[in-house]
C-alpha positions in Angstrom: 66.1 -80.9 -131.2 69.4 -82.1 -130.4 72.7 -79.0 -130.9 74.6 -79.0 -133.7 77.4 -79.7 -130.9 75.7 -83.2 -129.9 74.7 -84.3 -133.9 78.5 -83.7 -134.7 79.4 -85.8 -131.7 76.7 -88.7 -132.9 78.2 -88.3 -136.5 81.9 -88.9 -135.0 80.7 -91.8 -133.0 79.4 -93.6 -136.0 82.6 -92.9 -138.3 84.5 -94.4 -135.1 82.5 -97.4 -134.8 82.1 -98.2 -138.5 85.9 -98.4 -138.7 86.1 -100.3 -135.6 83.5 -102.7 -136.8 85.3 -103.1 -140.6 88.9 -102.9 -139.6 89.7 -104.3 -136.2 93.5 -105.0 -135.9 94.0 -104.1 -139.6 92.7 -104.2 -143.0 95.5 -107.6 -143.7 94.1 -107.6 -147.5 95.7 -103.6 -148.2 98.6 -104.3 -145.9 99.8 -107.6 -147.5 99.9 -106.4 -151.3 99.8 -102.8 -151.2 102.7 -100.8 -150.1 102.3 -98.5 -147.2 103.7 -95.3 -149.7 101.8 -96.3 -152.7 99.6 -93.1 -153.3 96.2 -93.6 -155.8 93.1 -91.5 -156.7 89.4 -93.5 -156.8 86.3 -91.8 -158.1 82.7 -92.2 -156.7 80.7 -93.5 -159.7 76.6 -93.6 -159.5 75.2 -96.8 -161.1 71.2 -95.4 -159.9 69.2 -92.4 -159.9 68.0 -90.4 -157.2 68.9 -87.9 -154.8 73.0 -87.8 -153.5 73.4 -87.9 -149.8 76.3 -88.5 -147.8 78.7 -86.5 -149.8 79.9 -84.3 -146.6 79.7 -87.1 -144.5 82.6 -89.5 -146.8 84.5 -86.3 -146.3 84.4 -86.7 -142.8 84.9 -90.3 -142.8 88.2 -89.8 -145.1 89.7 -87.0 -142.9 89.1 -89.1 -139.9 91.1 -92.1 -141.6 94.0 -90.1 -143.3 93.8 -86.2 -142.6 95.8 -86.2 -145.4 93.6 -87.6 -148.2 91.8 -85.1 -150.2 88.4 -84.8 -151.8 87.6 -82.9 -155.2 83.8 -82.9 -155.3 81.9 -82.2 -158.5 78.1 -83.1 -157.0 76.6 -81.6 -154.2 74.3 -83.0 -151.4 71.0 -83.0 -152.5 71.8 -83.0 -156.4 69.5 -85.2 -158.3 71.9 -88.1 -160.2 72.0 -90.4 -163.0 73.8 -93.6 -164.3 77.3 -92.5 -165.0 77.5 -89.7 -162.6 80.9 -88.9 -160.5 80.0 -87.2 -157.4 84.0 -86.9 -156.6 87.5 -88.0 -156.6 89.2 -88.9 -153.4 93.1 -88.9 -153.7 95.5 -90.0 -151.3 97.5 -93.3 -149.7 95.9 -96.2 -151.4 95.5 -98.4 -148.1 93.8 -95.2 -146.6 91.4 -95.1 -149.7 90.7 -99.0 -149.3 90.1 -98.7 -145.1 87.5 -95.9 -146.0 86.0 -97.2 -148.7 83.0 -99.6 -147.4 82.0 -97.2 -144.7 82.0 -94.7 -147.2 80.0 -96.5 -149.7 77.5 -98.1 -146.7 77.0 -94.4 -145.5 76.0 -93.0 -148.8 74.0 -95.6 -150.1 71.5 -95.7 -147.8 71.2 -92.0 -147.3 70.9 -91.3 -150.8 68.5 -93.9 -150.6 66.6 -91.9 -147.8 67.0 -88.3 -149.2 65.2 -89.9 -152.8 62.6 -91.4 -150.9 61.9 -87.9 -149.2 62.0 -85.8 -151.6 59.7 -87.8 -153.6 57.3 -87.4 -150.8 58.6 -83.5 -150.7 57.6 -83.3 -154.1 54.1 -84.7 -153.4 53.1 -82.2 -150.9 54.2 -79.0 -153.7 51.3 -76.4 -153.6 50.6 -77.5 -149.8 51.7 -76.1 -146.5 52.1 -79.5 -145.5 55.7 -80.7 -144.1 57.3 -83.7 -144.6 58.6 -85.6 -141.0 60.9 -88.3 -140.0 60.6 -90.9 -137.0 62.5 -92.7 -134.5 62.2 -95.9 -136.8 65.9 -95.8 -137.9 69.0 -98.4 -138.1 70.4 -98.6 -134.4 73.6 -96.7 -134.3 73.3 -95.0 -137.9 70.2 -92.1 -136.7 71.9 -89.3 -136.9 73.0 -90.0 -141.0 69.5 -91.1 -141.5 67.7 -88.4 -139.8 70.3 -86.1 -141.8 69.1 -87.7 -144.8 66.3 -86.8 -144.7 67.0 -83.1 -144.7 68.9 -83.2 -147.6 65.7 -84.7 -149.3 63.8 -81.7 -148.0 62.2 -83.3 -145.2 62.1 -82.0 -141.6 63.7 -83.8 -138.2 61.0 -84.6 -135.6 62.5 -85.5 -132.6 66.0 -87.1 -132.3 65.5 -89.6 -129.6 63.7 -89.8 -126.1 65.4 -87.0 -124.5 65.2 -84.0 -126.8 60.8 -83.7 -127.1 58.1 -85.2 -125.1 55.5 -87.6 -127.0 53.1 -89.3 -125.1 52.1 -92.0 -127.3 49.1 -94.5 -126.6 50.9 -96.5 -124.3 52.2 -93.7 -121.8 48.7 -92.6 -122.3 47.6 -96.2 -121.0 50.0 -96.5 -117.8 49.8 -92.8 -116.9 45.7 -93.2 -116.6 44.8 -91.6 -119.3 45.6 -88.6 -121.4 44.7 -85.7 -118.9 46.0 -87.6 -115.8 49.6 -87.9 -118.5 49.7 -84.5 -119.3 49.0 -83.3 -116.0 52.3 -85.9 -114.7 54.6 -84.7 -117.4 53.8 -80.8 -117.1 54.9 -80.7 -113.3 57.7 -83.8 -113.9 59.2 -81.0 -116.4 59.0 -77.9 -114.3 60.0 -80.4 -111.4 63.3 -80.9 -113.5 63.6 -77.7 -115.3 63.0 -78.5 -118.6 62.3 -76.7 -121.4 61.0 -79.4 -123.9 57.9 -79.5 -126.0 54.7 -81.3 -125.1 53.2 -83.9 -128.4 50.0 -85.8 -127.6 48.8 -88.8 -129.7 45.0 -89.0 -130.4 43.8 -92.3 -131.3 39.7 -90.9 -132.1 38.2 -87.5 -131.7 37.1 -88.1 -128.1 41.0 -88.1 -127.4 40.8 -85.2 -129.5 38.6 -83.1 -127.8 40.3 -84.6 -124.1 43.3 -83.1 -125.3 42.1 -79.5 -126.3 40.8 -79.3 -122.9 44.7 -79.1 -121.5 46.8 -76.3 -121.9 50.8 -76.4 -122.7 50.4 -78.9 -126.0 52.5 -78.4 -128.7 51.6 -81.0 -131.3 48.8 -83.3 -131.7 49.1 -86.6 -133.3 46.1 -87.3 -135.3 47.4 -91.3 -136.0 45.5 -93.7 -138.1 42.6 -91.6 -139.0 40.8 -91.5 -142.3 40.3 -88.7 -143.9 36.9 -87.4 -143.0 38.1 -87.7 -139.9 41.0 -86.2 -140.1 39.4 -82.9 -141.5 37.1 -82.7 -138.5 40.2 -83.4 -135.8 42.2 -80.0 -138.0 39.0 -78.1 -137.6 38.6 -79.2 -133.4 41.9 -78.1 -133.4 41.9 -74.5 -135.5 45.3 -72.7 -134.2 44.7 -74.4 -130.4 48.0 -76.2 -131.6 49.8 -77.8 -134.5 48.5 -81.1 -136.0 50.6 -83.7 -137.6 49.2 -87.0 -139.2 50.7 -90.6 -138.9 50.4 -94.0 -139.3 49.9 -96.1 -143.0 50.3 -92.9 -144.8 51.8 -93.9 -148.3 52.5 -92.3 -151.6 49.4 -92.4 -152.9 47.6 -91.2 -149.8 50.2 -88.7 -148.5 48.6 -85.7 -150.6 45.0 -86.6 -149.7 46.2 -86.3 -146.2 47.9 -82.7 -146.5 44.8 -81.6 -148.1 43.0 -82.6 -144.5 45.3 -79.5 -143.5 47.3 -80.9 -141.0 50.8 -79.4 -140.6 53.1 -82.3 -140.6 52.9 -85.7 -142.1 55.1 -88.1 -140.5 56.6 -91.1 -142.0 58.6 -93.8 -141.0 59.2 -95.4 -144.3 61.6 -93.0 -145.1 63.9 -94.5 -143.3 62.6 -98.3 -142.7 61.6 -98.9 -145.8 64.1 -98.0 -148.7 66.7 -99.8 -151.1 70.2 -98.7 -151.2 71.2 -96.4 -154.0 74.1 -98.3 -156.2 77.3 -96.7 -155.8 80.8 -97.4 -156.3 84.3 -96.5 -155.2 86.4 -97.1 -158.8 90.1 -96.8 -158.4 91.4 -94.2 -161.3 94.6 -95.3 -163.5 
């Protein structure tokens, strides 16, 4: 995974480009009623339920607007909420509160959206040793909220991107030769280069399974669109070889059924693609 160094640097590159994107020269709507010393106080009011997310993140996203607007939080990350709820109050220059407040709302609302959808999926999988994993299938420039989403809901990270894990997919598989002839390129490409990154092999059948156990070095295999007989036969090819994670049209009514193959991960990419905003608002306070 990527160091808490380069997520904080993701995180500030979104705050900076959502503010770039929403104000441009200058948010002309604050600036031509509101006067530049007129101080107010708004309060974040939940009109859903689900799982908060983002709460951290709007503090960032204020500090980086006005340093000197402050935050009184009430509801923590990862704090189931209901209609009514006030998750904070945010205080401070009124046009600062009004350039903040759409990214703000944007951020949170989809990754509440993201940490409800995962914990529901979390809470699935109770009584199991199965984990809960994200995917690469996120909103382009918005990853690193999503993927922290998903935490908050009690999920786990797989990889960030390309350059932080190795998965050779069907398609590497494919142009490389095949799956030996792949892992046998990308272990000497990585000593080649010096890298220290782990090794995850998708299976498509249990040939590929058993082609795979005959390499050494694999971290992970990806037992993708398998049924569930199946599935039980590729965890018991597999024993403690390596871990096993299953993908692909895995759902909530299917997700358990899957754990209870035994596989170690479950990875899904509808926790991210496929949600609906939580309903928030940013409520100015007389």
């Amino acid at each position: 995974m990527i160091s808490e160094a380069q997520f904080q640097e993701e995180l500030l590159s979104i705050i900076q480009n959502g503010i770039r994107e929403d104000i441009g020269p200058g948010d002309y709507s604050s600036l031509a009623c509101i006067p530049s010393t007129e101080m107010g106080k708004a309060k974040l009011l939940v009109k859903d339920e689900g799982i908060i997310a983002g709460v951290e993140f709007a503090k960032m996203i204020f500090k980086h607007v006005d340093p000197n607007m402050q935050v009184e939080t009430f509801i923590e990350d990862g704090t189931p909420v209901k209609y009514g709820d006030v998750v904070f109050h945010v205080s401070g220059s009124s046009q600062s509160i009004l350039k903040a407040e759409r990214l703000v709302l944007n951020s949170m609302q989809r990754m509440s959206a993201i940490a409800t959808k995962t914990n529901s999926y979390v809470r699935l999988l109770e009584g199991t040793q199965t984990k809960v994993l994200d995917t690469r299938k996120t909103t382009p420039g918005f990853r690193a909220c999503e993927k922290w989403a998903v935490k908050i809901g009690g999920g786990e990270n797989h990889r960030f991107a390309l350059y932080d894990m190795i998965m050779l997919k069907d398609n590497h598989n494919d142009f490389a030769g095949g799956i030996t002839q792949a892992i046998s390129k990308t272990k000497a490409y990585l000593k080649a280069h010096n890298l220290d990154l782990k090794i995850i092999v998708e299976a498509r059948n249990l040939a590929e399974i058993a082609e795979i156990l005959e390499s050494e070095g694999v971290y992970r295999i990806l037992i993708d669109n398998f049924n569930f007989e199946d599935t039980k036969t590729a965890v018991q090819m597999i024993g403690n070889k390596c871990l096993t994670e299953s993908s692909g049209n895995i759902n909530e009514k299917t997700i358990r059924d899957y754990a209870m193959c035994g596989v170690n991960y479950i990875s899904s990419g509808a926790l991210t693609h496929s949600v609906y905003n939580m309903d928030l608002s940013l409520k100015a306070i007389d």
